[in-house]
C-alpha positions as a printed Julia matrix, in Angstrom:
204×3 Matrix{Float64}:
 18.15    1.7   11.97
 14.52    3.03  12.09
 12.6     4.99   9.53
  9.1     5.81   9.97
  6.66    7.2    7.14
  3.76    8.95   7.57
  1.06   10.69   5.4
 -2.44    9.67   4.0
 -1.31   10.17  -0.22
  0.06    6.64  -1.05
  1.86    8.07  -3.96
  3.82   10.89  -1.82
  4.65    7.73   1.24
  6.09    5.65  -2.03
  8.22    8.26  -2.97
  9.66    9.25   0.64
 10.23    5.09   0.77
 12.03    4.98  -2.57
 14.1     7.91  -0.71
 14.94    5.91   1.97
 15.49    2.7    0.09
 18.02    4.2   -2.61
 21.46    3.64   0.17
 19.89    0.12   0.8
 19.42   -1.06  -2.96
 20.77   -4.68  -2.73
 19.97   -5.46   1.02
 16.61   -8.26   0.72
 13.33   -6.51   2.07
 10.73   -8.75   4.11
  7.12   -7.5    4.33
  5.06   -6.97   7.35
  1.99   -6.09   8.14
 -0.12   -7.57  11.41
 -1.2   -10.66   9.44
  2.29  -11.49   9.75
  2.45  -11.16  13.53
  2.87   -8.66  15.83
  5.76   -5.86  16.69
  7.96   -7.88  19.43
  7.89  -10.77  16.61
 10.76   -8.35  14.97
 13.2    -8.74  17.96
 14.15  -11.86  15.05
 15.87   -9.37  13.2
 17.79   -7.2   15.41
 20.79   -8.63  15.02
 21.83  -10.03  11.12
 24.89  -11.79  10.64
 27.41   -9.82   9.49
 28.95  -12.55   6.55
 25.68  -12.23   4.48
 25.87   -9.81   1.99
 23.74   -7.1    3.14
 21.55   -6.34   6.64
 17.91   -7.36   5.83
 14.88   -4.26   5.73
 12.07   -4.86   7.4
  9.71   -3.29   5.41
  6.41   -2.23   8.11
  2.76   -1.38   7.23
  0.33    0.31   9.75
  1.78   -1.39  12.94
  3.3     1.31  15.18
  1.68    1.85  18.63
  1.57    3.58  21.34
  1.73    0.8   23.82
  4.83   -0.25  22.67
  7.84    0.62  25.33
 10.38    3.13  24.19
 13.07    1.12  24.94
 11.89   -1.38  22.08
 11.96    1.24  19.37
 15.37    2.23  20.84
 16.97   -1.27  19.65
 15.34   -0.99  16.6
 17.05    2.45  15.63
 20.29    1.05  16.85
 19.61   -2.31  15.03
 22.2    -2.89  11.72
 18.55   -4.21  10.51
 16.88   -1.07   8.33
 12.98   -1.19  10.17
 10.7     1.25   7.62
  7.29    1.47   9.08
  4.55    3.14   7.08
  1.46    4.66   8.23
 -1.59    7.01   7.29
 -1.3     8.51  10.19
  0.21    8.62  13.71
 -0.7    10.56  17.1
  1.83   13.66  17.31
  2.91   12.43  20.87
  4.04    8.8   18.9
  5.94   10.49  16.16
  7.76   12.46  18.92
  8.62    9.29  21.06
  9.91    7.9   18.35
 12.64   10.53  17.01
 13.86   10.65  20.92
 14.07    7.25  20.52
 16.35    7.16  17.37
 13.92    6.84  14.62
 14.16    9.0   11.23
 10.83   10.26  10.88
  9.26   11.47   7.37
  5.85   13.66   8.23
  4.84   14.67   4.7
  3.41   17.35   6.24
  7.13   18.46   7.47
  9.36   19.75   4.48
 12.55   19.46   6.27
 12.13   15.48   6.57
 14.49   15.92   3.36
 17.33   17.54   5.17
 17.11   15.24   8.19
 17.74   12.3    6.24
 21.07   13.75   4.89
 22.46   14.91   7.27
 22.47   12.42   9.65
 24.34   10.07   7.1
 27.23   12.42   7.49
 27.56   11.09  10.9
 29.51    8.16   9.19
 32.62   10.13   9.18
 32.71    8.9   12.48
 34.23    5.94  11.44
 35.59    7.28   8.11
 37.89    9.77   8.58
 41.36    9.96   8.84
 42.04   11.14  12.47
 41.14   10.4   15.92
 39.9    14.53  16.42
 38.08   14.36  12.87
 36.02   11.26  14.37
 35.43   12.5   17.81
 34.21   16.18  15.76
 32.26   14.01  13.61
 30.27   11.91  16.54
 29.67   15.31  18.75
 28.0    17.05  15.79
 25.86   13.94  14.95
 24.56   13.39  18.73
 24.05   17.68  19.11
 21.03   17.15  15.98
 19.97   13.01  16.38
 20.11   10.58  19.29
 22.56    8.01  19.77
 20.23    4.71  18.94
 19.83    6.96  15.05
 23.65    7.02  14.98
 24.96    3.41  15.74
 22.11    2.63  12.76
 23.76    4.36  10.37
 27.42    3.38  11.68
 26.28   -0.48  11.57
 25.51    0.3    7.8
 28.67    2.27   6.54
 30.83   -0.79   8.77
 28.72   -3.74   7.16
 29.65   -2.0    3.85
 33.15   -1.73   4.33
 33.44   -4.62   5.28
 32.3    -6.23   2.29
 35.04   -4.66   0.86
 37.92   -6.38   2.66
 38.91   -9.97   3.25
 37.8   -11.88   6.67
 38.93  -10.72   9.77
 39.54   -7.37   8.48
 39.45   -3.55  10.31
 35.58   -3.3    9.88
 34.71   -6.75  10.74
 36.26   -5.81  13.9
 34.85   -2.64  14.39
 31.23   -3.89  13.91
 31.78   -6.61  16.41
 33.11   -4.27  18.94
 30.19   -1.75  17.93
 27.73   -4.77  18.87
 29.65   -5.5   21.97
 29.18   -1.9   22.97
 25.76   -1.86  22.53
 24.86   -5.39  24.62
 27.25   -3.9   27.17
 24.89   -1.09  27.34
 21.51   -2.86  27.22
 23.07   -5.35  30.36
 24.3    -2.85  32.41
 22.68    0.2   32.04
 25.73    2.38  31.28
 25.4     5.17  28.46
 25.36    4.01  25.14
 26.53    6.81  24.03
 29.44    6.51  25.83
 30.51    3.27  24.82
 29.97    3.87  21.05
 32.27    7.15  21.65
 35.06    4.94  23.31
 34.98    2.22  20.58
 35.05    4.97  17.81
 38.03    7.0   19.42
 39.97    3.75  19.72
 40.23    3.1   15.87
């Protein structure tokens, strides 16, 4: 799952991050900024095991970039690791790659940021509710307003906290290795992603 934050009033970026924080309030955050390393160093963190207690946040200062391919910020959106990156500023063109390529984007000069967030947590009745025709509603309406890399983010959290609910071996433990499964099917073979996730969904 990738959030990015953008504005040049540190108070207002602190705010929008204590937004995006609140669903995530016992997962452990790790700093980064480029004295740490570099971007590709986060490819460490795609993938958290799902028996700790929460997926990890990456929590990024003033390292986006241009040069960076899309498909990398793709795997970060579609990560169950929450990547926040925080910046002053950011070229229009980069802020645009990176919504098509899953990210939720806070522009403080954007008031509907707000509204964006919300709604695409709603896409978690895609695993949540009760029928098969409820779920396949759910996951159209989410992919008609977000991409499908902003989607599997958000699924990867609402399974990894179900999960935590049940004992080993249980319905969401399942589901969140079959969501993974999906995904690495995707990134081998080049079939849709979006595809896959629908399939694994509608089989529930």
């Amino acid at each position: 799952m990738l959030f990015v934050i953008v504005g040049d009033n540190k108070k207002i970026r602190k705010e929008k991050l204590g937004e995006v924080l609140q669903p995530f309030s016992e997962s452990e955050i790790i700093l980064y900024d480029d004295t740490a390393g570099n971007l590709e160093d986060m490819e460490q963190y795609l993938y958290p095991s799902l028996f700790s207690l929460s997926a990890p946040i990456v929590h990024a200062q003033f390292m986006l970039s241009s040069d960076i391919s899309t498909d990398f910020y793709k795997k970060l959106s579609a990560s169950p690791t929450v990547f926040i990156f925080e910046e002053i500023t950011l070229p229009t063109t980069l802020v645009t790659t990176l919504k098509k390529s899953g990210a939720i984007a806070h522009v403080t000069e954007k008031s509907k940021d707000k509204k964006e967030q919300s709604d695409i947590f709603a896409a978690t009745l895609c695993i949540t509710a009760k029928d098969k025709k409820s779920r396949w509603l759910a996951f159209r309406s989410a992919m008609e307003k977000h991409p499908v890399e902003a989607i599997l983010g958000i699924l990867y959290w609402k399974v990894r906290s179900m999960a935590s609910k049940e004992k080993s071996g249980g319905q969401y433990e399942k589901l969140y290795h079959e969501l993974l499964d999906a995904q690495s099917r995707a990134w081998r073979s080049g079939a849709p992603l979006e595809a896959l996730i629908e399939k694994v969904i509608l089989t529930q």
